[in-house]
Each structure stands twice: as structure tokens, then as C-alpha cells.
N, C-alpha and C positions, 0 to 999 in steps of 0.2 A: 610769516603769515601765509596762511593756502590760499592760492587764488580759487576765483571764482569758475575758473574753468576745469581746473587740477580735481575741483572739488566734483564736477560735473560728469567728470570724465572716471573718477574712481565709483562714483557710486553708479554711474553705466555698468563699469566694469563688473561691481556688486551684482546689479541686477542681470547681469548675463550669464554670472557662474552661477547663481539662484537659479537660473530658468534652466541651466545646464544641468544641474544638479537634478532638476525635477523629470528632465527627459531621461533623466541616467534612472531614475529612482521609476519612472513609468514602464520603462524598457525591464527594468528587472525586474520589478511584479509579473509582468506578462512573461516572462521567462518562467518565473516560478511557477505559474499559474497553470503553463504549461506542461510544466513539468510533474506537478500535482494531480492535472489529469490522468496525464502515462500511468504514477504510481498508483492512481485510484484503479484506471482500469486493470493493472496487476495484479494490484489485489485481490478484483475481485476474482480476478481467472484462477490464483493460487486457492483461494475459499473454496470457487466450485472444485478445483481437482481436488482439493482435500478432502470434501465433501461425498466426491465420490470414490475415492482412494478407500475411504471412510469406511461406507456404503460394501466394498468388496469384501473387506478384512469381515467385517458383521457378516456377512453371509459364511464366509469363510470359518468362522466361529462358532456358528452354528449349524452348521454343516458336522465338526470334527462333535461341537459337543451330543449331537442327534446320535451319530457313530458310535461316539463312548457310552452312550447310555441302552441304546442299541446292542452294541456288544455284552454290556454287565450284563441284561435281560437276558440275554438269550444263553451268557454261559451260568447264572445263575439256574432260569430253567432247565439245562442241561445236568445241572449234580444237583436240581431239587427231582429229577423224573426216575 
């Protein structure tokens, strides 16, 4: 039979690794949560250089395709004259 103390003393015991568990489980949210900012602010810094990475190549695009149409005109006009 358990004593009345044995029995007092285990379920302390319960209630401390409970309470232990919960400061473990507090601490690594806050870790995570942490950590989830960092990656959010990454993100967004990769979106905007993408965005304007983006934004170059389009100019860049438009640039070569003005040139190529530019050029056909003008050697077209050239063997229509």
C-alpha cells in the first residue's frame, strides 16, 4: 500500500515536471516566434529585390525589343527607297 506521503510527494513531483514542461513549451514558442519574424522580414527584402531585379530585366526587354523593331524599319525603308 502507498503512503499517504509517497503519494503527496509523487504527484508534487507530477505537478513540477507539468509546470516544467509548460516553461519549456513557453520558451520555444517565443523562440519560434522569433524566429518567424527574422524569416518574415527576409522575405520580404527578397520580394522587394525580386521585384526590382524584375523591374530591370523589363526595361531591359524593352529596350532590345524598341532596337529590333527600330532596326527592321529602318532596313526595311532602306531596300523599300
Amino acid at each position: 500500500m502507498v503512503s499517504l506521503g509517497k503519494l503527496e510527494m509523487a504527484v508534487k513531483t507530477e505537478m513540477e515536471l507539468a509546470l516544467e514542461a509548460l516553461e519549456r513549451i513557453a520558451q520555444h514558442e517565443k523562440e519560434c516566434g522569433e524566429r518567424w519574424g527574422e524569416a518574415s522580414a527576409e522575405l520580404k527584402q527578397l520580394r522587394e529585390m525580386a521585384t526590382a531585379h524584375a523591374q530591370k530585366w523589363e526595361r531591359l526587354a524593352w529596350l532590345v525589343v524598341t532596337i529590333t523593331i527600330t532596326g527592321t524599319v529602318s532596313v526595311l525603308t532602306t531596300l523599300l527607297s
